[in-house]
C-alpha positions as CSV (number, residue, x, y, z in Angstrom):
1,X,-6.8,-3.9,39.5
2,X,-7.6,-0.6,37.6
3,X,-10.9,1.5,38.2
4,X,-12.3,0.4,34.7
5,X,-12.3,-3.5,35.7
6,X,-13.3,-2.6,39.4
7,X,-16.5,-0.5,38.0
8,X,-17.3,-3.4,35.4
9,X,-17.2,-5.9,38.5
10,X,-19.4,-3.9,40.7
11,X,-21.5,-3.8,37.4
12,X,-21.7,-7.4,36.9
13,X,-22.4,-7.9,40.5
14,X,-26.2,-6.1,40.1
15,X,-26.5,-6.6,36.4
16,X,-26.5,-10.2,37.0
17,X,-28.8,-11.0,33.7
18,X,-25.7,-9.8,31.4
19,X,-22.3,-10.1,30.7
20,X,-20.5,-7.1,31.1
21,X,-17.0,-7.6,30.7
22,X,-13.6,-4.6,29.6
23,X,-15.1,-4.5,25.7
24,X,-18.3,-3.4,26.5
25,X,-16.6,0.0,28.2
26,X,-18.4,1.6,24.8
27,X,-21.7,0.4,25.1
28,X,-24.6,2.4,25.8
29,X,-25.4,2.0,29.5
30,X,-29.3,1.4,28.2
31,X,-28.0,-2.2,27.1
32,X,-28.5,-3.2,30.5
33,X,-31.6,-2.2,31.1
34,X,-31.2,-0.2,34.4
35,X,-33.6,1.7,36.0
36,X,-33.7,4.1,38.8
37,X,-33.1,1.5,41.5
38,X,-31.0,-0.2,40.3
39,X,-28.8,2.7,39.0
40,X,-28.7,4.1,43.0
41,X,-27.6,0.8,44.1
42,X,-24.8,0.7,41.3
43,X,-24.2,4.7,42.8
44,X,-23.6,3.2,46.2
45,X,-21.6,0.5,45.5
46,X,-19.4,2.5,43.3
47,X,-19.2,5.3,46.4
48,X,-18.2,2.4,48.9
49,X,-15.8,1.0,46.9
50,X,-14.3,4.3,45.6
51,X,-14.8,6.4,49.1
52,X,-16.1,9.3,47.1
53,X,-19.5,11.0,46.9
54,X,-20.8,11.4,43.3
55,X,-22.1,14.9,42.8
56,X,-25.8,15.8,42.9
57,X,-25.8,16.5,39.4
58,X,-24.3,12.7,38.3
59,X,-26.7,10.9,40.2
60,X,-29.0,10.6,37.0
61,X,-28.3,7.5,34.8
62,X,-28.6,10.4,31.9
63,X,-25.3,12.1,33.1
64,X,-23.6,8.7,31.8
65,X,-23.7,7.9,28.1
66,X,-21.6,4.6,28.0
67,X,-20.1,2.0,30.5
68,X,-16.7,4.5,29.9
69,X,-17.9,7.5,30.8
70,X,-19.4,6.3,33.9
71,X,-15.9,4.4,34.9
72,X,-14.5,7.7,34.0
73,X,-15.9,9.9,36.5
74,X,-15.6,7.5,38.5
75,X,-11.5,7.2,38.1
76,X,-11.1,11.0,38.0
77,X,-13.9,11.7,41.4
78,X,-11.6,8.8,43.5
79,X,-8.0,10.3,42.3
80,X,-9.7,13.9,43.8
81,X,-10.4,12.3,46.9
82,X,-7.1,11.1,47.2
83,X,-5.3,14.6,46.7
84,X,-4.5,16.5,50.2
85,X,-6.5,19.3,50.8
């Protein structure tokens, strides 16, 4: 399963009032009505499931325009984490 299905699942696990499914990646993340709860507990899940640690700066729902960009970062954080230092 690819990082963009795996982030709408985690989605769709909190969001439970809406269907979010691989064509709403464009949507505005506003169209589900998150607020600042909610977004940490999407942060956490997303950092479990991932085994990264968004940075300080990212954990503001305002860093993420649509469903995409967050599922972007959140591709390109996990591949880092996954690199040999």
């Amino acid at each position: 399963m690819d990082a963009n299905q795996q982030v709408i699942e985690i989605l769709q696990s909190i969001v439970t009032e809406r269907a979010v499914s691989i064509e709403h990646l464009d949507q505005s993340l506003d169209e589900y009505a998150l607020d600042s709860m909610v977004f940490v507990a999407l942060v956490i899940a997303l950092e479990n499931q991932f085994h990264f640690e968004f940075d300080d700066d990212h954990l503001i729902l305002s860093a993420f325009s649509t469903l995409r960009s967050l599922a972007d970062y959140v591709s390109e954080h996990s591949n880092q984490s996954e690199v040999p230092s």
